[in-house]
C-alpha positions in Angstrom: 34.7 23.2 4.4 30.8 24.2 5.3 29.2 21.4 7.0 25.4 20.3 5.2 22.5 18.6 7.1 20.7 16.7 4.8 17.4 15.0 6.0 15.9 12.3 4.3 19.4 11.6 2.5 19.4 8.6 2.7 16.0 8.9 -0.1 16.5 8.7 -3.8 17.0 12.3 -4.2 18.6 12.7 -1.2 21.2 10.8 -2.0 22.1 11.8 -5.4 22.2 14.8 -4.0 24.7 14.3 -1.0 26.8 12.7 -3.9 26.9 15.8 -5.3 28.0 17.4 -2.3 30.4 15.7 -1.5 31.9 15.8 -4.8 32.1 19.6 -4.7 34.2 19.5 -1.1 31.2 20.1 1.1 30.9 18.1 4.7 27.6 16.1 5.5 25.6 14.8 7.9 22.7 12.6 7.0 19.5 12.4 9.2 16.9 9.9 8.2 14.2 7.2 9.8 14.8 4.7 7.7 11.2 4.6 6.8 11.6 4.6 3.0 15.2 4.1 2.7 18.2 1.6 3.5 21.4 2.2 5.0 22.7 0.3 2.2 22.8 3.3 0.5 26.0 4.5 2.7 27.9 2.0 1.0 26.9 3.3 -2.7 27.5 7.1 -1.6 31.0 5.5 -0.1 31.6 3.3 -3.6 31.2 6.7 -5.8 32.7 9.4 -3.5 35.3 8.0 -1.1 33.5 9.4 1.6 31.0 7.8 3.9 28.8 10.1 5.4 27.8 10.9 8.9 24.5 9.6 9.7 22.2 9.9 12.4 18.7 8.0 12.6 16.2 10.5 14.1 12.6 10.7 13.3 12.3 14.3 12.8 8.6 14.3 14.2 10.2 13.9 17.6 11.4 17.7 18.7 12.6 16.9 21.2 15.5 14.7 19.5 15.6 16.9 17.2 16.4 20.3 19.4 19.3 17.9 20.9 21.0 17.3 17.6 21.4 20.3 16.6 22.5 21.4 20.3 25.5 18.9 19.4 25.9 20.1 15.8 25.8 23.9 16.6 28.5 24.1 13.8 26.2 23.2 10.8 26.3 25.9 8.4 23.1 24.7 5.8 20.2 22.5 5.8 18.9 20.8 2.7 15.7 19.4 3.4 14.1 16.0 2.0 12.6 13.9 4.8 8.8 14.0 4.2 6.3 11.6 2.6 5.2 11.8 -1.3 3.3 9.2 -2.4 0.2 11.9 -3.8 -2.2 9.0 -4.2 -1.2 7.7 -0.6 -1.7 10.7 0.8 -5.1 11.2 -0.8 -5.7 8.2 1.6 -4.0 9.0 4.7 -4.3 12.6 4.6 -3.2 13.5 8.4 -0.1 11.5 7.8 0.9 13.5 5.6 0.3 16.6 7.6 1.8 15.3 10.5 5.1 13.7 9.0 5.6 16.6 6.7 4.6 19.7 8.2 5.5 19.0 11.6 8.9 17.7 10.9 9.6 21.2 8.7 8.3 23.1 12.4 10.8 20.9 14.4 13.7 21.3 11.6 13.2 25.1 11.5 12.0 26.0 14.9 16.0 24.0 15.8 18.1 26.1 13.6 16.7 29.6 15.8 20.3 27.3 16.9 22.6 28.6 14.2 23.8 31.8 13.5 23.1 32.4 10.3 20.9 29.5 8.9 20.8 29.0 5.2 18.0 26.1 3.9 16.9 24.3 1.1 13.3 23.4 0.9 12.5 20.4 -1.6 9.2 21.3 -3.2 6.9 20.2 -5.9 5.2 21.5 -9.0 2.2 19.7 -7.3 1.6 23.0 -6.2 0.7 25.0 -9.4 -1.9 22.0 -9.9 -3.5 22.5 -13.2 -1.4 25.4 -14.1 -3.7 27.7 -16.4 -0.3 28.1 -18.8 2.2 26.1 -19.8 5.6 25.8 -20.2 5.0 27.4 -15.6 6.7 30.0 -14.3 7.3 30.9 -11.1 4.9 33.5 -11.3 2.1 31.1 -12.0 -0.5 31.1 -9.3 0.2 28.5 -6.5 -3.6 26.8 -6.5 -5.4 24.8 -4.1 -4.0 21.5 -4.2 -5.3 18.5 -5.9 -3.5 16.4 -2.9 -2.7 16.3 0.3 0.9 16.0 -0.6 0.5 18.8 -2.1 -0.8 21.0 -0.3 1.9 19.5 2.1 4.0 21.5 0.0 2.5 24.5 -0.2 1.7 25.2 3.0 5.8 24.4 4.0 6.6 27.2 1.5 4.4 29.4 3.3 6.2 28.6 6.3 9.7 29.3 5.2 8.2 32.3 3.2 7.0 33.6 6.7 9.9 33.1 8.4 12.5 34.9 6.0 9.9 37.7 6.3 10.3 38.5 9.9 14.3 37.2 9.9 16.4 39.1 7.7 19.8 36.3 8.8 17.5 33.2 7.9 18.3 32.6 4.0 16.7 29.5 2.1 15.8 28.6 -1.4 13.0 26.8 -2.6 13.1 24.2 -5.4 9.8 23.6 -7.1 10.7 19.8 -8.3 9.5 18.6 -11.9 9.4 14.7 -12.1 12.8 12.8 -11.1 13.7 9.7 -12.8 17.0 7.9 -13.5 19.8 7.0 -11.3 23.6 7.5 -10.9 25.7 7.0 -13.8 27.6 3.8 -11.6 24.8 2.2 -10.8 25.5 2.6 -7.1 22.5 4.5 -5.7 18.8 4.9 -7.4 15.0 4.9 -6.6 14.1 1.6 -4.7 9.9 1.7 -4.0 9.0 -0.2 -1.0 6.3 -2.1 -2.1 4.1 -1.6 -5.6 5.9 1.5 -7.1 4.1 4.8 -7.0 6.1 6.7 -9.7 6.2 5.9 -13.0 9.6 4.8 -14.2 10.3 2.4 -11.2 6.9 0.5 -12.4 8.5 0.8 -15.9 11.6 -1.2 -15.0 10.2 -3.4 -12.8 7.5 -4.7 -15.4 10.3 -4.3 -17.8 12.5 -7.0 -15.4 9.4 -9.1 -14.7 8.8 -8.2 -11.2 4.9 -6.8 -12.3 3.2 -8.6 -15.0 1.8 -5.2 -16.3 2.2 -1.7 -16.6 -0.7 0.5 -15.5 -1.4 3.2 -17.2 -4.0 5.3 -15.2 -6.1 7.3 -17.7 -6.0 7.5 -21.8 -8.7 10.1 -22.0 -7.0 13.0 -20.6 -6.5 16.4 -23.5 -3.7 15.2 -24.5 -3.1 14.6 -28.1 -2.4 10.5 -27.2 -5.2 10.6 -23.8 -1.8 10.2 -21.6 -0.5 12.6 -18.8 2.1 14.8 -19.9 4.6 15.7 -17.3 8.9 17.0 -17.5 10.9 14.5 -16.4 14.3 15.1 -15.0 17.2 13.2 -14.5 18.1 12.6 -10.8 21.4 14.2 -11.4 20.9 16.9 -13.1 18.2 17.7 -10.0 20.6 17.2 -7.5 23.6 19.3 -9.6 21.0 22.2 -9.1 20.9 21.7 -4.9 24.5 22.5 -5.5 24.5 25.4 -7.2 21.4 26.9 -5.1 23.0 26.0 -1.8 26.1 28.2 -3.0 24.0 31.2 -3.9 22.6 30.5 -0.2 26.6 31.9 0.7 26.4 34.7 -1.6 26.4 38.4 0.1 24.6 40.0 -3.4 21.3 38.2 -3.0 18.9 40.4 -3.7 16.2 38.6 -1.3 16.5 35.6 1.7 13.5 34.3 0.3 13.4 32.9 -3.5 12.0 30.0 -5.2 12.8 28.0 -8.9 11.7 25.4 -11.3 13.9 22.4 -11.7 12.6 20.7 -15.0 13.5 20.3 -18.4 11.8 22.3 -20.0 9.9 19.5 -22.0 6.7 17.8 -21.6 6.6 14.0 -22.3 3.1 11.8 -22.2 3.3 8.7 -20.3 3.4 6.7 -23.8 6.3 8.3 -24.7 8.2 7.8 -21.9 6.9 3.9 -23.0 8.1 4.1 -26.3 11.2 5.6 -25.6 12.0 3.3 -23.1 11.6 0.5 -25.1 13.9 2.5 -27.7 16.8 2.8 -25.5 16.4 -0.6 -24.1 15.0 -3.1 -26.2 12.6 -4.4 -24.4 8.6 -4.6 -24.9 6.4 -3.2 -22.4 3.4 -5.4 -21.1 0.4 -2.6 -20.0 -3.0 -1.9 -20.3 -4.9 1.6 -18.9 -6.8 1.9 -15.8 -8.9 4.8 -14.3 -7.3 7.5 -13.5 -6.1 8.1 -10.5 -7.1 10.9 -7.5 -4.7 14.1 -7.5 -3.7 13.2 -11.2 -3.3 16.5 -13.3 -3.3 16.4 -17.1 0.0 18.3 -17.8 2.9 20.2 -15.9 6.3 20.8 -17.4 8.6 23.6 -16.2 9.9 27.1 -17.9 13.4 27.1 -16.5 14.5 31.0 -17.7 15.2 31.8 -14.4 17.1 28.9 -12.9 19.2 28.9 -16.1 19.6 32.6 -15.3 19.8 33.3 -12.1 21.6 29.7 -10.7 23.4 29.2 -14.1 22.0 25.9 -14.1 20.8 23.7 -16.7 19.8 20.4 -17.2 22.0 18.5 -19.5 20.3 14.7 -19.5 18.2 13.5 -22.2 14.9 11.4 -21.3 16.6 8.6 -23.1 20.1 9.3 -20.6 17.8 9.2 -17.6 15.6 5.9 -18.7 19.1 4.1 -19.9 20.7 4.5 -16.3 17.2 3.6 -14.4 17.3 0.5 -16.3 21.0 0.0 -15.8 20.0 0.8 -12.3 17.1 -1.8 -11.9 19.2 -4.1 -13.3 21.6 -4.0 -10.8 19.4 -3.8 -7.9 18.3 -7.5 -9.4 21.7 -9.0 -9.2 
């Protein structure tokens, strides 16, 4: 059984994802600060798996805690790797948070596993760093542009990192995952995306107006090029995201790889604006929406959605979840989270 480090899994990706792990026979260990998450969520990973993970509460911008857990868990054989902040309009507003939390906890993590023999690592990414991609549906190929964000730039400088570093160490392996947009939440109802505070993403704001938590939706811009004035992005269902850590981190063990250092898109495929994500929310669930537009907002791009040819490839991954599937168990999951 190979034994995963997952930080920041106690976050909504990061759990889905050590769900998934665990389902497919793999030990983990969960480090997180607890900053945006709960340990609640042990008991949902526990109610769908069986398994209650091993978790450590470290603040991963401490190295020097950081250097003594791995000296204790010299046995790990992978590292996927969550823990950072990504709010992009927050971080437009606290930019050297951002650099601090997320690039000097990816120095600590990386600099540690000089511990292990033969590291392999996952790097969670963003399309945030094609930022206005000049074609669309984007490939990996597409040129990685300045960012439109300190989060994302947060981003792209980490992949440079890890780029570096496989450059100059033929045993360090890792994969990086360029992230579309996630929304949903397991198919039990168990673990999803709880926002601390006002909700930054879409879909949480959704439900939550939706619920009656927020009087009103906004919508921030209707005079983008878009054929309805709405951002277009490719949202992806949590589990279908997390399904592809899976399948990456077992090419990660694979002998035949051709390089230690690649990178894919994990989308759908398929561009929806945000008033059709509205409308076919309202579809699935019934219920009328209650928003009105505001200015846009900093970082915003008009459209991103993913070509996945080479995940579907190379991983032999593909995302099976409709939008409707992912907006039905968000609102299943909201719903829950009220009772």
């Amino acid at each position: 059984m190979k034994k995963i480090l997952v930080t920041g899994g106690l976050g909504y990706i990061g759990s889905h994802v050590v769900v998934e792990l665990q389902t497919n026979g793999f030990e983990v260990i969960i480090i997180d600060d607890l900053s945006n998450s709960s340990t609640d969520v042990l008991d949902g990973i526990f109610d769908i798996t069986g398994v209650k993970p091993i978790f450590e509460k470290i603040d991963l911008k401490e190295k020097c805690l950081v250097v003594d857990f791995f000296k204790k868990n010299g046995d790990i054989d992978g590292v996927i790797h969550f823990a950072a902040s990504k709010a992009v309009k927050e971080s437009v507003k606290y930019p050297l948070h951002y650099y601090e939390n997320n690039v000097n906890s990816l120095l600590h993590i990386l600099k540690a596993l000089e511990i292990l023999k033969a590291p392999k690592f996952i790097f969670s990414s963003s399309c945030t760093v094609y930022g206005q991609a000049d074609e669309l549906p984007i490939t990996e190929n597409a040129e990685v542009k300045e960012a439109e964000s300190p989060y994302g730039n947060t981003k792209k400088i980490g992949e440079q990192i890890i780029k570096d570093l496989c450059s100059c160490n033929d045993s360090f392996a890792a994969i990086v995952l360029r992230y579309f947009n996630p929304i949903g939440a397991h198919s039990s109802a168990k673990i999803g995306e709880i926002p601390i505070g006002v909700p930054q993403n879409l879909i949480p704001f959704v439900t939550q107006t939706a619920i009656g938590i927020r009087k009103e939706l906004s919508i921030f811009g209707n005079d983008y090029p878009t054929p309805d004035g709405t951002c277009i992005r490719d949202y992806i269902h949590v589990v279908d995201l997390a399904k592809a850590h899976v399948v990456a981190l077992k090419r990660l063990f694979e002998e035949n790889k051709s390089s230690n250092y690649e990178v894919f898109n994990i989308g759908t495929g398929k561009g929806s604006s945000v008033l059709e994500v509205i409308d076919a929310f309202e579809k699935v669930t019934g219920k009328n929406l209650n928003y009105s537009f505001a200015e846009r907002r900093d970082g915003d791009i008009v459209s991103a959605y993913a070509d996945t040819n080479k995940a579907n490839k190379i991983l032999g991954w593909i995302a099976k979840f409709s939008l409707q599937d992912a907006l039905t168990s968000a609102w299943e999951w909201e719903k829950r989270l009220q009772k």
